[in-house]
C-alpha positions as a Markdown table, in Angstrom:
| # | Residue | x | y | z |
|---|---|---|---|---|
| 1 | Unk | 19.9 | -20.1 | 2.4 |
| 2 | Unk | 16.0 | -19.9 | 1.1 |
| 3 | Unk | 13.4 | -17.2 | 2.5 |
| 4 | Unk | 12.2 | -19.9 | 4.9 |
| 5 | Unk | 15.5 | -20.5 | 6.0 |
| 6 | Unk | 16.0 | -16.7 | 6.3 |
| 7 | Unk | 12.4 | -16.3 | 8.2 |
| 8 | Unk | 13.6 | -19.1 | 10.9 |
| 9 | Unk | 16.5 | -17.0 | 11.7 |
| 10 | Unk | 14.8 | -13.9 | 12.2 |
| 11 | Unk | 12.0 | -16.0 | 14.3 |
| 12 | Unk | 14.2 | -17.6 | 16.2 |
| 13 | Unk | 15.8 | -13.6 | 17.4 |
| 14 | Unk | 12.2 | -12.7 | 17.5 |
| 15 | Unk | 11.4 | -15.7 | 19.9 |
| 16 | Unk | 14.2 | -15.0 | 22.1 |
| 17 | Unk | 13.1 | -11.2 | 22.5 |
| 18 | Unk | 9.6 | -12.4 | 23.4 |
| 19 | Unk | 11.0 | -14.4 | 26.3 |
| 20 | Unk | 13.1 | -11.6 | 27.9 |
| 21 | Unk | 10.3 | -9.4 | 27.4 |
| 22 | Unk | 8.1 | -11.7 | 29.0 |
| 23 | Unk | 10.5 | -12.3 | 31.6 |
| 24 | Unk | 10.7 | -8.6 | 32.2 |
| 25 | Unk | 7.0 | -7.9 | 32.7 |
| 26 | Unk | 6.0 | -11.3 | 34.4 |
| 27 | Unk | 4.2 | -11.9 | 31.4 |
| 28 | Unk | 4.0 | -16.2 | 31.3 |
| 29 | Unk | 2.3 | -16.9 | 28.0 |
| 30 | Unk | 4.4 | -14.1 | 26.0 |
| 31 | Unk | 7.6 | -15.8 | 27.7 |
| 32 | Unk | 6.6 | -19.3 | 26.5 |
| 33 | Unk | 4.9 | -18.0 | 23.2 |
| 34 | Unk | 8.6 | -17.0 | 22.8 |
| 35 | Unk | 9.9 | -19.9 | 23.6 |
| 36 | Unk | 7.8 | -21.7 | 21.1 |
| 37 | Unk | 8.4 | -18.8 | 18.3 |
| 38 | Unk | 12.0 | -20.0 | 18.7 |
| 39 | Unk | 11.4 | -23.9 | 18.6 |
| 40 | Unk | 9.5 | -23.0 | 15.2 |
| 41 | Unk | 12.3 | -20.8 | 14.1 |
| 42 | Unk | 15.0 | -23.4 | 14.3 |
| 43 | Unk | 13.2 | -25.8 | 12.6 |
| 44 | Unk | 12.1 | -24.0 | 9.7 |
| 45 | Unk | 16.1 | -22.9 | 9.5 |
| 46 | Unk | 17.0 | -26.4 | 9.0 |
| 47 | Unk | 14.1 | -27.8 | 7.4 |
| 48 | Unk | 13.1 | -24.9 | 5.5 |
| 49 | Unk | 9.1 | -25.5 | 6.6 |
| 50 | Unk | 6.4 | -22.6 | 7.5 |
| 51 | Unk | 4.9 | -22.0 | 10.8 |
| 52 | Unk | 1.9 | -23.2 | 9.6 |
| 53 | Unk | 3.0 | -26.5 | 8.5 |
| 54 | Unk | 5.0 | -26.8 | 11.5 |
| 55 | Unk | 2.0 | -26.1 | 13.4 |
| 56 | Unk | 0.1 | -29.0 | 11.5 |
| 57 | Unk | 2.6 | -31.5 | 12.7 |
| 58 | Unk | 3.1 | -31.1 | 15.5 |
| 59 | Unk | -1.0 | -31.3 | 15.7 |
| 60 | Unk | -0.7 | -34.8 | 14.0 |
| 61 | Unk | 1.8 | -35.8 | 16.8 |
């Protein structure tokens, strides 16, 4: 496992703390910036990319 491997993990635990938290307060853009936190955690785990180049494709897409 790399270090952007690694850093997907822990955003991926990060994201899913964002949501409850959001959830919690009624907070709707924390909840769904956990929800994409997560999304950008899983794939840097299996693709081993950044947040910011994830970022950059998906803004090609």
């Amino acid at each position: 496992m790399n270090s952007d491997q690694f850093e997907g993990k822990w955003k991926q635990i990060k994201g899913d703390f964002k949501k409850k938290y959001g959830k919690i307060t009624d907070d709707e853009y924390t909840e769904a910036e956990g929800d994409f936190d997560k999304l950008a955690g899983k794939v840097q785990e299996k693709y081993g990319k950044s947040k910011e180049d994830l970022k950059n494709e998906i803004d090609k897409w």
